[in-house]
C-alpha positions as a printed NumPy array, in Angstrom:
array([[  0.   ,   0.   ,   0.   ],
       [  2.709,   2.44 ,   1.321],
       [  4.992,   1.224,  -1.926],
       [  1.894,   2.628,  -4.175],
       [  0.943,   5.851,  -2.176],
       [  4.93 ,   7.02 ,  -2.946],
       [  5.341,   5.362,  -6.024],
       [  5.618,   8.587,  -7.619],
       [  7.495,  10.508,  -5.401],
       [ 10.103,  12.822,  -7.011],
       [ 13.77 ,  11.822,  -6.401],
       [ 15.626,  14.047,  -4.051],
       [ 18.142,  16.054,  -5.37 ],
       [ 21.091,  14.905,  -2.929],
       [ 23.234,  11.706,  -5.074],
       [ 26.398,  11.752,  -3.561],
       [ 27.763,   8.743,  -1.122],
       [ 28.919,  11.591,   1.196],
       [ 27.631,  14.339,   2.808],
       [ 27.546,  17.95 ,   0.613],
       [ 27.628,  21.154,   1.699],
       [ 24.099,  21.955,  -0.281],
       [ 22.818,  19.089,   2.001],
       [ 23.728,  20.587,   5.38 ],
       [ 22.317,  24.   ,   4.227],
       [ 19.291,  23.404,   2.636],
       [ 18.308,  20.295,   3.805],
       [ 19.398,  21.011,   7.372],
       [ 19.4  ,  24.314,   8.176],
       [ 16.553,  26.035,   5.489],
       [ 14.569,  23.123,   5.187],
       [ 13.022,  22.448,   8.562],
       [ 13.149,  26.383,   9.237],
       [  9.243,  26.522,   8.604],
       [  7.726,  23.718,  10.534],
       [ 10.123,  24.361,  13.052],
       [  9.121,  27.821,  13.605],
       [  5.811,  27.302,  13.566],
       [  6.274,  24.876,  16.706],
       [  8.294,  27.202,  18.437],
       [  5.713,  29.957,  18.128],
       [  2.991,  27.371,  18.945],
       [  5.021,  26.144,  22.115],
       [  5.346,  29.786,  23.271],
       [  2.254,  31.252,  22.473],
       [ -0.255,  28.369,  21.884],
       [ -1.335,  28.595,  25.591],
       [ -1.326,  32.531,  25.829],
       [ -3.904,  32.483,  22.664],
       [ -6.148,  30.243,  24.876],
       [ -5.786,  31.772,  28.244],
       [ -5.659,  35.064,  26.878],
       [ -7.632,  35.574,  23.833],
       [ -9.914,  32.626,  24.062],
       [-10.302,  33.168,  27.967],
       [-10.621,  29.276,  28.668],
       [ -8.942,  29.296,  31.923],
       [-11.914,  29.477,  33.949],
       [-13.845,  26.7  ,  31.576],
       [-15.389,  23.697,  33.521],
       [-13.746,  25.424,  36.988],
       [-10.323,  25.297,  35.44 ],
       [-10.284,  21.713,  34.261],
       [-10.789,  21.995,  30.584],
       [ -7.542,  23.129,  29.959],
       [ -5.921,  20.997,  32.948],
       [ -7.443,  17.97 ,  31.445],
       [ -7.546,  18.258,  27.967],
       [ -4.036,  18.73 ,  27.151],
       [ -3.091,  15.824,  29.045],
       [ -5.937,  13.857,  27.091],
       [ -4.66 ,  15.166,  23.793],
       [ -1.253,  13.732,  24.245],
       [ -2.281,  10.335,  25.12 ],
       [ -3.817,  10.26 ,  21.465],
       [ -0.619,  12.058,  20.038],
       [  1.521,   9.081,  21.587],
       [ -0.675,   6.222,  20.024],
       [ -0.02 ,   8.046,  17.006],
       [  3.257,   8.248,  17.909],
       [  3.662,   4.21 ,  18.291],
       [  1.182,   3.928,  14.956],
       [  4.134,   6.408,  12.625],
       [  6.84 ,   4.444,  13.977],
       [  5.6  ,   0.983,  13.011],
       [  4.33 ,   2.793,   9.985],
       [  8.2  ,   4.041,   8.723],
       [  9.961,   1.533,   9.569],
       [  7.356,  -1.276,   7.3  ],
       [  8.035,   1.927,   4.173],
       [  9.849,   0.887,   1.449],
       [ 10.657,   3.083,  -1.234],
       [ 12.828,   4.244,  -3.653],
       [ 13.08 ,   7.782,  -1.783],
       [ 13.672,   5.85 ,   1.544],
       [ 11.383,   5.513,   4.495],
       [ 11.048,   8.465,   6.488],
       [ 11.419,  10.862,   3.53 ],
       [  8.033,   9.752,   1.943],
       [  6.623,  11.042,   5.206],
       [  8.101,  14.449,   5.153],
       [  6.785,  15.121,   1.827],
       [  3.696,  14.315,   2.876],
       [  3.76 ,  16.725,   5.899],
       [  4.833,  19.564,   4.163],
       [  1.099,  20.116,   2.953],
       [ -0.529,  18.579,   6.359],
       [  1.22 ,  21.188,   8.797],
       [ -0.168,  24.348,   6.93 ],
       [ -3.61 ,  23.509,   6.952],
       [ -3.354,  22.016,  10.511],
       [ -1.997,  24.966,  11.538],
       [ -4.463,  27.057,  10.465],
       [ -7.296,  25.308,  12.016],
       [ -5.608,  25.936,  15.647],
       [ -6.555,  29.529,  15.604],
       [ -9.495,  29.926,  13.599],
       [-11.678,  28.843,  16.489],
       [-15.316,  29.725,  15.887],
       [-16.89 ,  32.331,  18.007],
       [-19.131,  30.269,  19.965],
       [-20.509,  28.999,  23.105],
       [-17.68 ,  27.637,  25.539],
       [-18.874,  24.013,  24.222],
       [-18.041,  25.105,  20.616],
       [-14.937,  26.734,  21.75 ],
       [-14.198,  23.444,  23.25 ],
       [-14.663,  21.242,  20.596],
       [-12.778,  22.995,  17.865],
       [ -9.63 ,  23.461,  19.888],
       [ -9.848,  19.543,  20.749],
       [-10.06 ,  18.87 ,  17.502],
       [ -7.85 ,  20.866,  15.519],
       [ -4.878,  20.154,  18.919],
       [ -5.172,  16.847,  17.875],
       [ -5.065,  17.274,  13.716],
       [ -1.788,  19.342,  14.061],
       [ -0.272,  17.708,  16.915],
       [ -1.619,  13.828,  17.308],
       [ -1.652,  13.81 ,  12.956],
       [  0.47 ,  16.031,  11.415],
       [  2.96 ,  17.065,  13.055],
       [  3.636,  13.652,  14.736],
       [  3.852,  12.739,  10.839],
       [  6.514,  15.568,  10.266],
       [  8.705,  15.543,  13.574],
       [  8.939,  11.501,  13.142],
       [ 10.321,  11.803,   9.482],
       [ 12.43 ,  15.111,  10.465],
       [ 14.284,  13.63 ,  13.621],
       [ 15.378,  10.411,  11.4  ],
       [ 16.981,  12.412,   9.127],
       [ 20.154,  12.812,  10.944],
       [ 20.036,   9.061,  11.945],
       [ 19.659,   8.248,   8.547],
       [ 21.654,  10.444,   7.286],
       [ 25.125,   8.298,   7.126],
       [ 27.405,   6.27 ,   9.413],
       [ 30.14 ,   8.865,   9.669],
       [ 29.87 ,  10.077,  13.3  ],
       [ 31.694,  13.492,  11.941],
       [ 29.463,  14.026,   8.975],
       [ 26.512,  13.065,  11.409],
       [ 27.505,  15.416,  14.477],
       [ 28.095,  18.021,  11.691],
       [ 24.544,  17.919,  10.522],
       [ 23.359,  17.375,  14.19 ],
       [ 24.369,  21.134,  14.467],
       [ 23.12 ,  22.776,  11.096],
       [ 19.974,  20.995,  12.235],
       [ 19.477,  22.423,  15.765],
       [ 20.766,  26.144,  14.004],
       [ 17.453,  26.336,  12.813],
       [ 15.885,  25.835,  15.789],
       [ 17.862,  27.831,  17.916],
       [ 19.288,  30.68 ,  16.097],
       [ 16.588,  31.385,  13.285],
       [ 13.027,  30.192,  15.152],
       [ 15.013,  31.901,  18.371],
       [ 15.788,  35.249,  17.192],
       [ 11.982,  35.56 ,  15.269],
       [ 10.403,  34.237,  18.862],
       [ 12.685,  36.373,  21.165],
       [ 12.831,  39.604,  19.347],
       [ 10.139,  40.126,  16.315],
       [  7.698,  38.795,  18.655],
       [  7.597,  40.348,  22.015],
       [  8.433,  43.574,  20.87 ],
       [  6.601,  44.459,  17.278],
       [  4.145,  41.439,  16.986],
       [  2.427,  40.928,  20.458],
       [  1.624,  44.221,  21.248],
       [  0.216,  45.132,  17.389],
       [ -2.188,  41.762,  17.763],
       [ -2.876,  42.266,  22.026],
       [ -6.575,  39.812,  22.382],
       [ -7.795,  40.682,  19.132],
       [ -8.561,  36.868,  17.148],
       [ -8.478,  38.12 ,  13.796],
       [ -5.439,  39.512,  14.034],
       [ -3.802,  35.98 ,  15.803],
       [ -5.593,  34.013,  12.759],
       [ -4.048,  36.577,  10.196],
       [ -0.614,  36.372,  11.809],
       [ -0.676,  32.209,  12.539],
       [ -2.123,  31.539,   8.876],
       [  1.083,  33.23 ,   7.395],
       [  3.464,  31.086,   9.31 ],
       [  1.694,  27.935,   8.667],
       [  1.669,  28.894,   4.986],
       [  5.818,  29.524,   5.213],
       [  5.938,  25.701,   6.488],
       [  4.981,  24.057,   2.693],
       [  7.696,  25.436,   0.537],
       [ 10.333,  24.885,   3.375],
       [  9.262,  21.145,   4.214],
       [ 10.059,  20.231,   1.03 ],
       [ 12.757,  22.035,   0.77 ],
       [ 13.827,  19.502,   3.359],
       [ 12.696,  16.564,   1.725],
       [ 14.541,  17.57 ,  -2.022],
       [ 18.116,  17.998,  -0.175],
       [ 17.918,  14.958,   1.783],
       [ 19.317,  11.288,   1.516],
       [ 19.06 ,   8.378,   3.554],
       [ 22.321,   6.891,   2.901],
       [ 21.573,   4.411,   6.093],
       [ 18.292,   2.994,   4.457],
       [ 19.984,   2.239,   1.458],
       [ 22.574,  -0.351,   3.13 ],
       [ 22.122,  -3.936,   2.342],
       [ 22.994,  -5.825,   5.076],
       [ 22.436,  -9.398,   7.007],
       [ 20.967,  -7.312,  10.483],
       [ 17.763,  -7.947,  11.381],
       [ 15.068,  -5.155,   9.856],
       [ 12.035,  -3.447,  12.038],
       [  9.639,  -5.184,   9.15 ],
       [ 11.344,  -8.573,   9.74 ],
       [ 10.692,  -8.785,  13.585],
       [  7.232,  -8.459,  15.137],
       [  6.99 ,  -4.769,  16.866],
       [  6.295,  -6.15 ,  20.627],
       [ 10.042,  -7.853,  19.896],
       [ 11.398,  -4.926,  18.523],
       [  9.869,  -2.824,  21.557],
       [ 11.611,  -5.226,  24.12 ],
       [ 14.813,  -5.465,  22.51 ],
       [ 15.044,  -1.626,  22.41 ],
       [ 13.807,  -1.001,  25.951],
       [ 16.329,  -3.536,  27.218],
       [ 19.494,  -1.893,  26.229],
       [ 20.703,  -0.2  ,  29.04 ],
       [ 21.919,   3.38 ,  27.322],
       [ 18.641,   3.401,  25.291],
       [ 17.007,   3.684,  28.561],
       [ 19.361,   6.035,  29.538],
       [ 18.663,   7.987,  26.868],
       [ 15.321,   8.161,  27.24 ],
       [ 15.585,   8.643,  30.972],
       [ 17.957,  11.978,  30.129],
       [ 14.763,  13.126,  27.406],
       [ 12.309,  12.31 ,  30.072],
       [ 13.834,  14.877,  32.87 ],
       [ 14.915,  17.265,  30.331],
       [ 11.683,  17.375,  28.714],
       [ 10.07 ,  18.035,  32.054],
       [ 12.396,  20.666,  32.789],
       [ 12.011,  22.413,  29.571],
       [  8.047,  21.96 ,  28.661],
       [  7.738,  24.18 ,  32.394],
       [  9.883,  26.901,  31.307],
       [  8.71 ,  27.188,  27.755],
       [  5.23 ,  27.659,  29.402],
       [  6.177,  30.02 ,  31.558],
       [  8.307,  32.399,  29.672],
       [  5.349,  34.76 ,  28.891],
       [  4.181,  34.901,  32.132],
       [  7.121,  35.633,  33.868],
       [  8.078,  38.416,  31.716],
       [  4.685,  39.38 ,  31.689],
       [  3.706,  39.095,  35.633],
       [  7.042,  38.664,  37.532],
       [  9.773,  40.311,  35.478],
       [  8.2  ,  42.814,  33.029],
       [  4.589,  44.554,  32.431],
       [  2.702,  42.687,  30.05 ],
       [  3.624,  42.869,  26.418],
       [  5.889,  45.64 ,  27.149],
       [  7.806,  44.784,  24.371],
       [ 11.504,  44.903,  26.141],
       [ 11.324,  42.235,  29.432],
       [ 10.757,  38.757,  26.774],
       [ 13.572,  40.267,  24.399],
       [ 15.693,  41.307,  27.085],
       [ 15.466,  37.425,  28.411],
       [ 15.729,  35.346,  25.474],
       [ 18.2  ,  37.243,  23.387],
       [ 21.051,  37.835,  26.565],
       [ 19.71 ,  34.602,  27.885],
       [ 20.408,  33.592,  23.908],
       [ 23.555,  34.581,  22.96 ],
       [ 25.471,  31.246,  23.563],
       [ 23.851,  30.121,  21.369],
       [ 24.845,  31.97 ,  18.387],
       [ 28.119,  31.267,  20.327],
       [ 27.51 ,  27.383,  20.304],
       [ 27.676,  27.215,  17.079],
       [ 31.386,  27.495,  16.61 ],
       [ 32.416,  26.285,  19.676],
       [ 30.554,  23.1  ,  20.926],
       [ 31.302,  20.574,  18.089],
       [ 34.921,  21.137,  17.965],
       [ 34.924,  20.583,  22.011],
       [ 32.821,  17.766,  21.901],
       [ 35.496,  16.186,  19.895],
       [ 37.721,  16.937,  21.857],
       [ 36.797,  15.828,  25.261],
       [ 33.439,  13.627,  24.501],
       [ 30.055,  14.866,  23.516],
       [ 28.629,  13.045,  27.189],
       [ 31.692,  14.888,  28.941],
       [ 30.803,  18.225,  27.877],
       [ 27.2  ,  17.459,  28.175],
       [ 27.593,  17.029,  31.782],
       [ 29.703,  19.511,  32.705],
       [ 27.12 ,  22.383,  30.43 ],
       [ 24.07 ,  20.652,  32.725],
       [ 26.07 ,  21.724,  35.932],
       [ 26.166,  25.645,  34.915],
       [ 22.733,  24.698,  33.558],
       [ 21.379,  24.189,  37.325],
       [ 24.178,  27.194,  38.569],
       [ 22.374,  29.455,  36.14 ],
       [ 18.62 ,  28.784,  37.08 ],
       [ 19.443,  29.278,  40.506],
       [ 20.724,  32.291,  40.301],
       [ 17.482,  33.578,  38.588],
       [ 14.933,  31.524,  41.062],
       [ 16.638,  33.497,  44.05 ],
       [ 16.008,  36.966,  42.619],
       [ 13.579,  36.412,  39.991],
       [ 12.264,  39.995,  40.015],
       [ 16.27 ,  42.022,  39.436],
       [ 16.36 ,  42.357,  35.89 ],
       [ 20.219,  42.146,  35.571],
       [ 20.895,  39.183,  37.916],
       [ 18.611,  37.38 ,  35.506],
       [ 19.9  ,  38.406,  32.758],
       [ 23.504,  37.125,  33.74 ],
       [ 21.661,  33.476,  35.666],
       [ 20.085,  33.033,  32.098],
       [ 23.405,  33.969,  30.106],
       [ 25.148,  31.262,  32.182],
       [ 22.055,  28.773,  31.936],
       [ 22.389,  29.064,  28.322],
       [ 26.138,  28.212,  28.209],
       [ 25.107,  25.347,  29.987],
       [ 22.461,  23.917,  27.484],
       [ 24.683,  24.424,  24.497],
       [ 26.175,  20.965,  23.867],
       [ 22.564,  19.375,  25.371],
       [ 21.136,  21.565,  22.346],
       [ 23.415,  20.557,  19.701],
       [ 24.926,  17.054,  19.984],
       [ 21.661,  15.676,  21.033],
       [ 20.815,  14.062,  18.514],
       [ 23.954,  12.971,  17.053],
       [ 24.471,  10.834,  20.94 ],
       [ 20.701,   9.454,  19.953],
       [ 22.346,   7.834,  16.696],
       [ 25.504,   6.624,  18.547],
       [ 22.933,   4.557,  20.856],
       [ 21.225,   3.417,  17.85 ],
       [ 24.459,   2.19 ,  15.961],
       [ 25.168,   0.483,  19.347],
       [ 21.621,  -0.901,  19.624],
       [ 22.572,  -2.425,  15.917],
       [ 26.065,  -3.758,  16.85 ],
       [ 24.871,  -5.284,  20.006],
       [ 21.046,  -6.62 ,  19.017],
       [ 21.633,  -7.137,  15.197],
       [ 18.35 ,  -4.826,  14.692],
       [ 18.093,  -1.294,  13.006],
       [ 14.431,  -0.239,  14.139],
       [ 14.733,   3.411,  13.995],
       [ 10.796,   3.74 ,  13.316],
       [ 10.299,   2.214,  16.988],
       [ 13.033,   4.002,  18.766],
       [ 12.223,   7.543,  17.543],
       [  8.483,   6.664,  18.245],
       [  9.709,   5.845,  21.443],
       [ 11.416,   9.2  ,  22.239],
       [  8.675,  11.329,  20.392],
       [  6.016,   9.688,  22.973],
       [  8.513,  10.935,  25.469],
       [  8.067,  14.224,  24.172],
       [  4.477,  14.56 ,  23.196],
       [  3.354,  12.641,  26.636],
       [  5.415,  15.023,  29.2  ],
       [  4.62 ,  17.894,  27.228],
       [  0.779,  17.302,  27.747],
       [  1.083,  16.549,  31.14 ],
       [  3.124,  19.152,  32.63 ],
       [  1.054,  21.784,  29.676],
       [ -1.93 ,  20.542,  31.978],
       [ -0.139,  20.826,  35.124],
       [  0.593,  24.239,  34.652],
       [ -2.747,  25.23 ,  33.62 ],
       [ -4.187,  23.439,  36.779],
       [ -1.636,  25.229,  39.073],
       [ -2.221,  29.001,  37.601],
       [ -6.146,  28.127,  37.73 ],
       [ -6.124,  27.054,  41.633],
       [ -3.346,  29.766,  42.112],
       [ -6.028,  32.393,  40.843],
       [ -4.706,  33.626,  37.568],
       [ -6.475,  36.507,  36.462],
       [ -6.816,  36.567,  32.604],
       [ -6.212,  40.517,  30.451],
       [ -9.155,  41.783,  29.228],
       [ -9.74 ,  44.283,  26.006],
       [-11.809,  47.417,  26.418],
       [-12.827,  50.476,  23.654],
       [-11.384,  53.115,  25.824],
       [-10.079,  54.374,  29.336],
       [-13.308,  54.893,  31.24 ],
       [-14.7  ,  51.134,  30.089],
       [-11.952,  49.771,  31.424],
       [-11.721,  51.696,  34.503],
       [-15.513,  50.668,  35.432],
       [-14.608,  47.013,  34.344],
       [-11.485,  47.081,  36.831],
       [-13.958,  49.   ,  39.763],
       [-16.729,  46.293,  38.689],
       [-14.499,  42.861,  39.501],
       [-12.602,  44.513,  42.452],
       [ -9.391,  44.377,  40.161],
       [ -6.085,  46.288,  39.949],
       [ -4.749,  47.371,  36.594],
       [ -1.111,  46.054,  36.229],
       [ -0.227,  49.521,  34.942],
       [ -2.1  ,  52.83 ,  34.987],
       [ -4.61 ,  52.564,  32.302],
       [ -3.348,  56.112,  30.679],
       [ -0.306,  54.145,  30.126],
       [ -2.092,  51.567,  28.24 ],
       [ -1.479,  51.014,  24.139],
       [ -3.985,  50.583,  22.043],
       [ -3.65 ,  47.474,  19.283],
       [ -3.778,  48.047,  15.496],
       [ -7.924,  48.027,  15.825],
       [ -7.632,  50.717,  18.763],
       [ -8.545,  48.266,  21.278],
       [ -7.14 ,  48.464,  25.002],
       [ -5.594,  45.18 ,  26.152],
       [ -5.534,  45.55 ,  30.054],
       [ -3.395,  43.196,  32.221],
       [ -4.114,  42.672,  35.788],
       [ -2.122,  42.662,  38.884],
       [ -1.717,  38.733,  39.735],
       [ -2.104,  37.456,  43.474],
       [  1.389,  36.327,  44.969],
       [  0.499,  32.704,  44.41 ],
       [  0.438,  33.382,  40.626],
       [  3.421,  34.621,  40.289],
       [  5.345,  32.122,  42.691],
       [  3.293,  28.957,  40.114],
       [  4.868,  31.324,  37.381],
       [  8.453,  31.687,  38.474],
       [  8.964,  28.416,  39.712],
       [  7.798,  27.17 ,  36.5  ],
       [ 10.057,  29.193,  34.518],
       [ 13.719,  29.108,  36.424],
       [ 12.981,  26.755,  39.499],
       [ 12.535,  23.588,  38.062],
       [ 15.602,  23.018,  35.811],
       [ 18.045,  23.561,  39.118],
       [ 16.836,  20.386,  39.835],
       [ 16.332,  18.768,  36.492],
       [ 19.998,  20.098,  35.637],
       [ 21.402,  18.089,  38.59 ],
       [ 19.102,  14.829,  37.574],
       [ 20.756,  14.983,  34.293],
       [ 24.289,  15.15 ,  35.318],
       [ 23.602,  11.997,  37.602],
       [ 21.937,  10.44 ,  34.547],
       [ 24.769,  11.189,  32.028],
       [ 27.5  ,  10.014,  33.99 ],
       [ 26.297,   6.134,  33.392],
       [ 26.134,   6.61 ,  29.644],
       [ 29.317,   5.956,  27.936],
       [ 28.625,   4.785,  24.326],
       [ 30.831,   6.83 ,  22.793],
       [ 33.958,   4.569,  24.238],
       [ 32.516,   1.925,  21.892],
       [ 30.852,   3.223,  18.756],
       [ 34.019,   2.903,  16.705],
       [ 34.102,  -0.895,  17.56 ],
       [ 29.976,  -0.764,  17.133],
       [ 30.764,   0.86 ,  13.439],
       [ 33.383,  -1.115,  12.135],
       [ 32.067,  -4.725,  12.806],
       [ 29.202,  -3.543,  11.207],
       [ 30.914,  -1.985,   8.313],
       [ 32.096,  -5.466,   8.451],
       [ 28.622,  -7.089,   8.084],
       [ 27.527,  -5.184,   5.587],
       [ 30.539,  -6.021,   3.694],
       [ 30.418,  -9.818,   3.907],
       [ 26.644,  -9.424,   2.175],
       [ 28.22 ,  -7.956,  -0.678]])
């Protein structure tokens, strides 16, 4: 079925045995710069656009959007499971992930769309539509695009330079290019232009998911699976039945290290991507005031841009686990430092500089220590699933995200988060405020009006709020950090990956 779906694929433009230089920048670094964006908006902002424009905090006394992201991302990991079976059983010309990612490239635009264009409604319409179009993009098509994406460096080819290499260009684009839109553009032009006003989110959100199509396949033209194209004697994921292939993975012991290290980082990370707005909003900065979310991602940032020179050529050097560990423990320095003066603008600024410095090799050798595990999963097990094991990691991803996305919802809601609210002018708002008993965050002269005129007034949050918010954002990850240290110090694949790669170099030889 899958063989005549594809059968017609294009081919991709990438032929050479080795890795190019047109590869690593247009299939690595342009390619995924659209999807990837649109996820990092989503995973900033997603939550604000319900809270805040949608106003669904207080729906069902709080427990619509406690329960229904964790709900949501049950489904998205059976899907999950379902894509990974599903990749590794495709066989085409173009590979077996590949296929996929062409395929997303027109599923994550319209997806997209539907998040935002939620129908105004009673609360139970309201409810419905955000259900269902939360579980077309994430549980559908995005699960269809991340799966394929996050293979491609796996894939990719055996050599563990060529693959770190691309490891990089590929987390560039998330970093650097969906970083510096997110940090800057947004809090300081784009938020306070759109404020509450739905239109204007549906406008702005359409034009991003629109950017994703040409980009995706972008990604899938300058691509090769060099790895799916071996012909070898080791036992393939369609061979095996999956239960087999699910025990044999979860039995290796730095598999489940790895996945242990993805489960507490993803924890860690889901929590402070949440609360970013907030805290610059409530605890930090005035909300939207177009300076406090810059301020903290691009100095916070920085590294990064810095990273990109500098981690791969130490993580060479001394061991991509070593410098791993030693980036976690300024990782957990840095959040401290912010968590025990989380309202001084420059002490935070230099906690997340250092935090930042921390995550670098975590943020760009990743991956590239995923496909070391998986060569040593082959060389030990005589089994290349990659399917399963990314499936594995993605329901890592999608499940914690859910969960701790509903935990923080749950926790602001029983804190007593008060929600903004739009008015036409000064004195509506002022009898609104005198009305609920509420305190304007700001004085309301001080107020800007959005593109339509519209006020968007933020309100002063009760002390519970803002401790929920500021734990959330730089509390967490001291402890997390430390977690991961402990975690990394047990996995030491990298002393045996050159044996792992040569005996099956060897392998694939003798089948010649």
């Amino acid at each position: 079925m899958k063989k005549a779906l594809f059968s017609k694929l294009p081919a991709s433009r990438i032929q050479s045995p080795t890795v190019t230089g047109k590869e690593k920048w247009l299939g690595y670094l342009l390619g995924p710069a659209g999807a990837l964006l649109l996820n990092a908006v989503l995973a900033t902002y997603l939550n604000v656009y319900y809270t805040d424009v949608l106003n669904l905090t207080p729906l069902w006394n709080g427990l619509f959007l406690t329960v229904f992201p964790i709900v949501s991302k049950v489904i998205d990991a059976i899907t999950n499971v379902i894509m990974g079976y599903v990749i590794d059983h495709t066989k085409t010309r173009q590979g077996k992930a590949r296929p996929w990612l062409f395929l997303s490239a027109f599923l994550v635009p319209i997806t997209g769309i539907l998040l935002f264009t939620v129908p105004n409604g009673s609360d139970t319409v309201k409810a419905i539509w955000v259900m269902i179009s939360y579980n077309l993009f994430y549980s559908f098509a995005y699960t269809i695009f991340n799966m394929s994406h996050n293979l491609m460096v796996p894939l990719s080819t055996r050599d563990s330079t060529a693959r770190g290499g691309l490891s990089v260009f590929n987390q560039i684009t998330t970093i650097m290019m969906s970083g510096i839109l997110v940090a800057l553009v947004f809090p300081m032009v784009i938020m306070p232009m759109v404020g509450v006003n739905q239109i204007s989110w549906i406008t702005l959100m359409s034009i991003l998911s629109i950017l994703a199509l040409p980009l995706t396949l972008l990604e899938y033209f300058f691509t090769k699976e060099r790895v799916t194209e071996e012909k070898t004697d080791e036992a393939q994921a369609d061979e095996i039945p999956f239960r087999t292939q699910l025990k044999t993975i979860l039995t290796d012991k730095y598999m489940i290290l790895m996945y242990l290290y993805f489960f507490i980082y993803t924890i860690g990370t889901t929590l402070k991507n949440m609360g970013l707005v907030y805290y610059c909003n409530y605890v930090l900065g005035t909300y939207n005031d177009g300076t406090t979310q810059m301020l903290v991602s691009v100095i916070g940032g920085i590294p990064m841009g810095i990273g990109i020179f500098a981690v791969w050529p130490l993580a060479k050097k001394f061991g991509k686990r070593n410098v791993t560990m030693v980036g976690f423990v300024l990782y957990a320095i840095g959040s401290l430092i912010c968590w025990l003066f989380p309202t001084n603008m420059v002490i935070v600024l230099v906690g997340q500089f250092i935090k930042n410095i921390g995550g670098l090799p975590c943020a760009y050798v990743f991956m590239a220590l995923f496909a070391d595990c998986l060569d040593h999963l082959e060389w030990k097990k005589k089994l290349r699933a990659d399917g399963t094991a990314m499936s594995i990691y993605n329901i890592i991803a999608v499940a914690m995200v859910g969960i701790m996305t509903g935990v923080f919802n749950w926790l602001l809601a029983k804190a007593g988060y008060l929600a903004p609210f739009s008015a036409g002018s000064t004195a509506e708002a002022a009898a609104k405020l005198a009305e609920n008993g509420w305190t304007s965050q700001i004085a309301l002269e001080s107020v800007k009006p959005a593109l339509d005129g519209t006020l968007t007034v933020a309100l002063q949050q009760p002390t519970s709020v803002n401790w929920v918010i500021t734990f959330s954002f730089v509390g967490l990850e001291v402890f997390t950090g430390l977690a991961l240290v402990a975690i990394l110090f047990f996995l030491r694949v990298e002393k045996t990956v050159g044996q792992a790669q040569t005996e099956i170099q060897a392998r694939r030889e003798g089948t010649k």
